[in-house]
C-alpha positions in Angstrom: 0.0 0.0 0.0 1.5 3.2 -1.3 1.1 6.0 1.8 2.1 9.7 1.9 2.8 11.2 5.1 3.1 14.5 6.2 3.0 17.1 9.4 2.0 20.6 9.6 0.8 23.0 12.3 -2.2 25.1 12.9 -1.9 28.2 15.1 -4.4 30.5 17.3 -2.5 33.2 15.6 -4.6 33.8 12.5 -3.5 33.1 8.8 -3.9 36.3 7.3 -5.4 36.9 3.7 -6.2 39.9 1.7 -9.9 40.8 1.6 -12.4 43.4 0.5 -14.1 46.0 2.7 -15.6 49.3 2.2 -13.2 52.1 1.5 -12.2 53.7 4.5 -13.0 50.7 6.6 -9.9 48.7 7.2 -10.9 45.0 8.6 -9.5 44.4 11.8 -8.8 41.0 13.4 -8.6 40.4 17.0 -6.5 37.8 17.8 -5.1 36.1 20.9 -1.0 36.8 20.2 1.0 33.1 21.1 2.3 30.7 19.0 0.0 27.8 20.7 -0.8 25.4 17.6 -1.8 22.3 17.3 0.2 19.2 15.0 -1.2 17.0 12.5 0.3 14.1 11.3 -1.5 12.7 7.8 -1.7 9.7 5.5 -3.1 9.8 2.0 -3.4 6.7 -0.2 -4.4 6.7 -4.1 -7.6 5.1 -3.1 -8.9 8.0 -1.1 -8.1 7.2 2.5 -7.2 9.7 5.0 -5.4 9.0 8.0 -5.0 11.7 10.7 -3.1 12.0 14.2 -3.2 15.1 16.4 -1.5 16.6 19.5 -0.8 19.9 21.4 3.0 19.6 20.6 5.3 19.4 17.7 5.9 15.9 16.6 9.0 13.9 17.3 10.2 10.7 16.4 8.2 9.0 19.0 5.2 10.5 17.7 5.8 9.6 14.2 6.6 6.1 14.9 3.3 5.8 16.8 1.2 7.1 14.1 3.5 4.6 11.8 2.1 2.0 14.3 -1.2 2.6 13.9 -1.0 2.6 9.8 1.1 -0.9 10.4 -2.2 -2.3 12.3 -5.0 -0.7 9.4 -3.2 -2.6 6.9 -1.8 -5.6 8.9 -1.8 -7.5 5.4 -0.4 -5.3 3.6 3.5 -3.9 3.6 3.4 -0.2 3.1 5.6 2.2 1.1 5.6 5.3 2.8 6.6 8.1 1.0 7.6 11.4 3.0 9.6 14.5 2.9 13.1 14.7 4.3 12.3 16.0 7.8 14.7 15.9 10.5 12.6 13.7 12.3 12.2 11.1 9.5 15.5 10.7 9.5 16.5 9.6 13.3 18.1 6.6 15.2 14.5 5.8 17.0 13.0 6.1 12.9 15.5 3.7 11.7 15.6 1.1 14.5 11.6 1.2 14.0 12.4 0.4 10.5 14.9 -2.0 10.9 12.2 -3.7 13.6 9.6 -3.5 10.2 12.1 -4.7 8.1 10.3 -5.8 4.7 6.9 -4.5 6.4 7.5 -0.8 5.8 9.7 1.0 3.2 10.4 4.4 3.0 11.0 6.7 -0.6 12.3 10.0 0.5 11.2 13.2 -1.3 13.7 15.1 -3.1 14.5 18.4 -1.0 12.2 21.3 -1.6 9.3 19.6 -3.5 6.1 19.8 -1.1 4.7 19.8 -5.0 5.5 15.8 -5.0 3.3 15.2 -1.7 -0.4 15.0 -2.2 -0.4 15.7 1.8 0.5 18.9 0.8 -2.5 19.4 -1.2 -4.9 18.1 1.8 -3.0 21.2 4.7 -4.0 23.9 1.5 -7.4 23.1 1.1 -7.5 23.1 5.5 -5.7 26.3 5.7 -7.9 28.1 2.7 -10.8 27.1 5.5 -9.1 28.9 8.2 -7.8 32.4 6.8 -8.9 35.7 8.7 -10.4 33.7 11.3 -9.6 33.9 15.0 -9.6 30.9 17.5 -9.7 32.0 21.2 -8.7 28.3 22.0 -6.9 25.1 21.1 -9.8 23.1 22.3 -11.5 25.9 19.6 -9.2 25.1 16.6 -9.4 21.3 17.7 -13.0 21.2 16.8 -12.7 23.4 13.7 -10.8 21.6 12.5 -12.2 18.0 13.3 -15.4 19.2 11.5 -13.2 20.3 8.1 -11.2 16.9 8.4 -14.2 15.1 8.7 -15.6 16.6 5.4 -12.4 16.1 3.7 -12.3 12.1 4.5 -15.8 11.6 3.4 -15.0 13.4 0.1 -13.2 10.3 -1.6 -13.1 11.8 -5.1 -11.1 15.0 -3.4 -9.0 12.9 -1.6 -8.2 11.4 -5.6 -7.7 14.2 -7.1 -4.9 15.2 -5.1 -2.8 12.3 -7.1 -4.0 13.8 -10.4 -1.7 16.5 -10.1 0.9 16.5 -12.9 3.6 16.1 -10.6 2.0 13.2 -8.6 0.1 11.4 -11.0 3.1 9.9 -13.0 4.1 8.1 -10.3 0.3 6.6 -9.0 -0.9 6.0 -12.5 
């Protein structure tokens, strides 16, 4: 099973976007200043799955092997080829002893540096963070549930979810 992984953050600090408003009346956005976020980890396959891990903290190693855990036990027939960017994180001793403790389970393709264009993961944090432009969240607990109601739209799309691997620079390599 070909899987793409990828992590991003979503912060109470609002994702600021040019908009209209009457002339003379400049929109103003109160926000709660902090870098608080919250830290996805996703999973896309071809066929439209979505696989999504949360937590109040960056991800580390630890954290990444879990969530490789729990892919390992969704498709417990199944090797996977997981196919992620070269983070710092994806690279480390506790990564590569999990993977020698997979061996022939899970195999990992690296992304060539600088091409987020080559990871339909990518694709899936754009259309979240279009969602979540000029607006405020007071809370994580806030943002949590935004964004668990835009995720859950997302994985029920299926045909969304495929069209991220139509995308010229993805689609040679799932076709």
């Amino acid at each position: 099973m070909i899987v793409y992984i990828d992590e991003s953050g979503f912060y109470l600090l609002p994702l600021v976007s040019r908009t209209w408003a009457p002339k003379g009346q400049t929109p103003v956005i109160a926000e709660k200043a902090g870098k608080e976020h919250l830290s996805l980890i996703a999973a896309v396959t071809p066929n439209g799955r979505l696989y999504i891990s949360g937590q109040d903290k960056a991800y580390d190693s630890e954290g990444v092997i879990n969530f490789l855990e729990y892919l390992c036990r969704r498709y417990r027939s199944k090797n996977l080829l997981v196919i992620w960017d070269g983070a710092t994180i994806h690279r480390s001793l506790a990564i590569k002893n999990f993977l020698a403790y997979k061996k022939g389970r899970v195999h990992l393709v690296t992304l060539p540096g600088y091409s987020p264009e080559l990871n339909p993961v990518e694709l899936l944090w754009s259309q979240l963070k279009r969602d979540f432009k000029n607006r405020v969240f007071i809370s994580l607990k806030d943002l949590a549930e935004v964004l668990t109601e835009k995720i859950e739209e997302i994985r029920k799309n299926t045909t969304l979810l495929i069209s991220f691997f139509r995308k010229k620079e993805i689609a040679y390599f799932t076709d």
